[in-house]
TIMAR-443612 format. One line per field, with one value per residue (C-alpha): residue number from 1; residue in one letter; x, y negated, z negated. Coordinates in steps of 0.1 Angstrom, whole numbers. Each point is the difference from the previous one (the first is absolute). Example, Ala and Ser with C-alpha at 12.3 -4.5 7.8 and 13.67 -1.06 7.14 Angstrom:
gunu c(1,2)
titor c(a,s)
u c(123,14)
v c(45,-34)
w c(-78,7)
//
This chain:
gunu c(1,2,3,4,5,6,7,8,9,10,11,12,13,14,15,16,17,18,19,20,21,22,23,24,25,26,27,28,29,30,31,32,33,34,35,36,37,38,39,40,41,42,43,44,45,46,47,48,49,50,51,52,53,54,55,56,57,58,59,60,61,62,63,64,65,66,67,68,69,70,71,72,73,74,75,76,77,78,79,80,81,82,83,84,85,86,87,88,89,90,91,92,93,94,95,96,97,98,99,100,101,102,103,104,105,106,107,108,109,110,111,112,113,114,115,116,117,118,119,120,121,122,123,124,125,126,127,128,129,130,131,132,133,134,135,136,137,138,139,140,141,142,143,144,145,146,147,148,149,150,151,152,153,154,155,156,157,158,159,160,161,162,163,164,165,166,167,168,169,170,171,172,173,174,175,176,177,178,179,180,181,182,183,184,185,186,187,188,189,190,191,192,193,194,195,196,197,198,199,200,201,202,203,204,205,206,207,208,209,210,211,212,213,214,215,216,217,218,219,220,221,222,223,224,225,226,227,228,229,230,231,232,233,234,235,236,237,238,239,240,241,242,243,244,245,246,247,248,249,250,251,252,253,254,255,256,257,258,259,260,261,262,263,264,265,266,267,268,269,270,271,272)
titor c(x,x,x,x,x,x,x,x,x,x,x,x,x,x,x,x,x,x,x,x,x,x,x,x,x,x,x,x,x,x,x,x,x,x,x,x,x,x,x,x,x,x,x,x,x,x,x,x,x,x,x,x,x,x,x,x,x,x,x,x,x,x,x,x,x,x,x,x,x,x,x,x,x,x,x,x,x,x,x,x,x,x,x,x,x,x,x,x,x,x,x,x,x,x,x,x,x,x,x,x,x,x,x,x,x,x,x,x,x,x,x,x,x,x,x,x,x,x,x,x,x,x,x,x,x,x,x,x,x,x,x,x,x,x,x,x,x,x,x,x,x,x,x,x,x,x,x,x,x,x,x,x,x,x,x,x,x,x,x,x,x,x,x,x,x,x,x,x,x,x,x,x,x,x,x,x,x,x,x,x,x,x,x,x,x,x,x,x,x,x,x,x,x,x,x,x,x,x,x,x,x,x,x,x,x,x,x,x,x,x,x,x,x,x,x,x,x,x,x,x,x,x,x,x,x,x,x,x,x,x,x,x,x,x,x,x,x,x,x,x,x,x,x,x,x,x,x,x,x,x,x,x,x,x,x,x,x,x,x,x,x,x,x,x,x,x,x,x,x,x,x,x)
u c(-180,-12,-40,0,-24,-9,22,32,28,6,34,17,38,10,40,17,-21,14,-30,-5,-36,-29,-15,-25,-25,14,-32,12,-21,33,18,-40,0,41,-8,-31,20,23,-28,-22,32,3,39,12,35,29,35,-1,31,-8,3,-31,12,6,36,9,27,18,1,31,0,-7,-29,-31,-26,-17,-35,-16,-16,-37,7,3,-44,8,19,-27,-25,17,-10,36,5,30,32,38,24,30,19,20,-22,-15,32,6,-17,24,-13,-24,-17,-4,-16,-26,-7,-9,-14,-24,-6,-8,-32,-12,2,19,24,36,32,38,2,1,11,25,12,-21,-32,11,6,-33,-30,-33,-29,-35,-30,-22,-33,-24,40,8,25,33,23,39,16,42,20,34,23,33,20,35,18,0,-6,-37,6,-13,36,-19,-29,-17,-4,-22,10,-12,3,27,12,35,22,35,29,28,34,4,33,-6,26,18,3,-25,-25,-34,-24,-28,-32,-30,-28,18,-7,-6,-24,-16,0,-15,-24,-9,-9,-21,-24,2,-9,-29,-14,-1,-24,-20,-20,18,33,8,33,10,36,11,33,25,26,26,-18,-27,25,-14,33,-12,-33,-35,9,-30,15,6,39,6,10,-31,-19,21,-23,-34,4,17,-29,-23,19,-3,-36,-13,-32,7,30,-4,24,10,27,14,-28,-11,-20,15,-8,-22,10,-21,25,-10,-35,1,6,29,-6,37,-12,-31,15,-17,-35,7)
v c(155,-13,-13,-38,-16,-35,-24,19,-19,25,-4,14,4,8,0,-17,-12,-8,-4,-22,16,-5,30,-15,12,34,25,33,8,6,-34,-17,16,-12,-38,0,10,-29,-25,3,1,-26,-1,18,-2,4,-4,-26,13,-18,-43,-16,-31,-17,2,30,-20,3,35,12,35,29,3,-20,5,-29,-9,-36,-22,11,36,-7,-1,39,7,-18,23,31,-15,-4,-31,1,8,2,-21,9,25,4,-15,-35,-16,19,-34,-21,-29,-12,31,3,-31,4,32,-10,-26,28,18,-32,-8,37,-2,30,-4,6,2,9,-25,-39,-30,-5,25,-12,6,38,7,-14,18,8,-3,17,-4,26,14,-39,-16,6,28,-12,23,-10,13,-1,17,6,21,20,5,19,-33,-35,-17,-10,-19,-31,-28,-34,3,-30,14,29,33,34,14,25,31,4,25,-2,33,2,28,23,18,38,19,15,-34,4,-31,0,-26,-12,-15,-15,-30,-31,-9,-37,7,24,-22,-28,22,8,-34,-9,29,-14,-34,13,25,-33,-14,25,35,23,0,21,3,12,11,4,30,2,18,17,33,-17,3,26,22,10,16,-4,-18,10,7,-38,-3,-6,-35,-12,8,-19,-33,18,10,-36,-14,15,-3,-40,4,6,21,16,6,3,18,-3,3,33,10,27,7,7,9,-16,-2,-8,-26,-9,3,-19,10,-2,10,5,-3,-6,12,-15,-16,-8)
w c(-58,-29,-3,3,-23,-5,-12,11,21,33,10,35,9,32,12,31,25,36,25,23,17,-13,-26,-17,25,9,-5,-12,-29,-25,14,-10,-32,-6,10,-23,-31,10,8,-32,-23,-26,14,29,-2,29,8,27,25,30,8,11,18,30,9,21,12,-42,1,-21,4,20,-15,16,-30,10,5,9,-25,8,-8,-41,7,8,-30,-19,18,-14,-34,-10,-20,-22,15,-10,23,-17,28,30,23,-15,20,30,17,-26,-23,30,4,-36,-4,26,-14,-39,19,16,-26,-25,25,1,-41,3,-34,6,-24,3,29,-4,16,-29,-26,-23,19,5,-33,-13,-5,24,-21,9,-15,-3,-22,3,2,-38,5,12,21,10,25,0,29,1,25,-10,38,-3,9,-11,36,-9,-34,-1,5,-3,-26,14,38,7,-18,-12,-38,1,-24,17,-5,-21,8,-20,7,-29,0,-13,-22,31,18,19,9,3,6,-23,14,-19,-5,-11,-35,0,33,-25,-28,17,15,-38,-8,27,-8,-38,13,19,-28,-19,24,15,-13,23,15,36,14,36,3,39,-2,21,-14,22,-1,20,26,30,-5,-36,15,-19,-31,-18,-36,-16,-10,-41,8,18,-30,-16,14,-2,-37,-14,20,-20,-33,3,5,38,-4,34,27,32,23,36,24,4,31,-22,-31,-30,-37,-21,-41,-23,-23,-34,10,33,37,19,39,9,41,14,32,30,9,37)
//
């Protein structure tokens, strides 16, 4: 670790978190010494991959990552207070459960993007203020998922701020047909301008991007290597101006490029 000295802004990045115990308190010396690097950063940063709200009864899925409205006092505990919405969990209690949980998260001043009640509101920027309030920090979070089923269909309803993915058949010279799969690249594009808008308005830019690309699939093993087109979103990210990108949903760490000067953390693999 670098020495801190005064003046700098102490950032911390942690992956997905799915907990629904409380850890703030546990009293192993290295879990003490882990929480206290999250509590005295500037911005302690997560991918937020369970729902905290009060409708057990809405539960979509399979999945029941779902904790009660007084638990988001727990993940503030933990010192987290940033975190990306934009994945494959924010609706697994629908629109309802959504709600209640930026709800949740709005009274614990725990900041939150990639998740909104409209479109709009996903794609827009969290700030934080740091250093006496006069450095301004956005936050944008986006998710790429290997189908299309969690793109936002009516803008003005709830919705998350997607990267989804276009395939195309190319025919090869024996007549073969193979299949093409990559970002699409208006969801790029568009992705592109809200981190222009937001370098216009703030000093430093973050972006989370939540992957699931079909290698994430358990049948491919450890996908610890990031495919060519993944980085296809980290490093445009950075080419229209984020200062740093933030990895996670693969379940495992992967690389970490320094691009153009600035960080990409392809996975943060997982906090809890």
């Amino acid at each position: 670790l670098l020495q801190e000295s005064p003046g700098d802004i102490v950032i911390t990045g942690v992956g997905d978190m799915i907990f629904n115990q409380q850890i703030s308190t546990l009293g192993e010396p290295h879990r003490q010494q882990l929480l206290r690097l999250m509590q005295e950063a500037d911005i302690a940063y997560g991918n937020l991959e369970f729902s905290v709200n009060e409708h057990p009864e809405l539960q979509r899925t399979f999945y029941n990552f779902r904790v009660p409205p007084q638990f988001v006092w727990e993940l503030a505990a933990t010192g987290v207070n940033l975190v990306s919405m934009a994945n494959n969990h924010a609706l697994d209690f629908g629109p309802e459960g959504l709600a209640d949980c930026l709800a949740a998260l709005d009274r614990a001043g725990i900041g939150h993007a990639g998740a909104g009640r409209t479109l709009q509101a996903a794609r827009t920027p969290e700030t934080q203020r740091v250093q006496s309030r006069t450095t301004r920090f956005a936050l944008l979070s986006y998710m790429r998922y290997w189908t299309s089923r969690y793109r936002c269909t009516d803008p003005a309803q709830p919705c998350l701020a997607t990267i989804d993915p276009g395939e195309i058949l190319v025919a090869g010279p024996d007549g073969t047909v193979s299949t093409i799969e990559g970002p699409l690249a208006a969801d790029v594009a568009a992705m592109e301008d809200d981190i222009v808008l937001a370098g216009r308005h703030h000093d430093l830019v973050i972006v989370a991007l939540h992957n699931h690309d079909l290698s994430h699939h358990r049948a491919s093993g450890i996908q610890d290597t990031t495919p060519p087109n993944d980085e296809i979103m980290y490093r445009r990210a950075i080419d229209a101006g984020a200062d740093l990108v933030l990895g996670s949903g693969p379940h495992v760490l992967r690389g970490i490029e320094i691009y153009k000067g600035r960080p990409i953390f392809s996975s943060l693999g997982n906090f809890i």
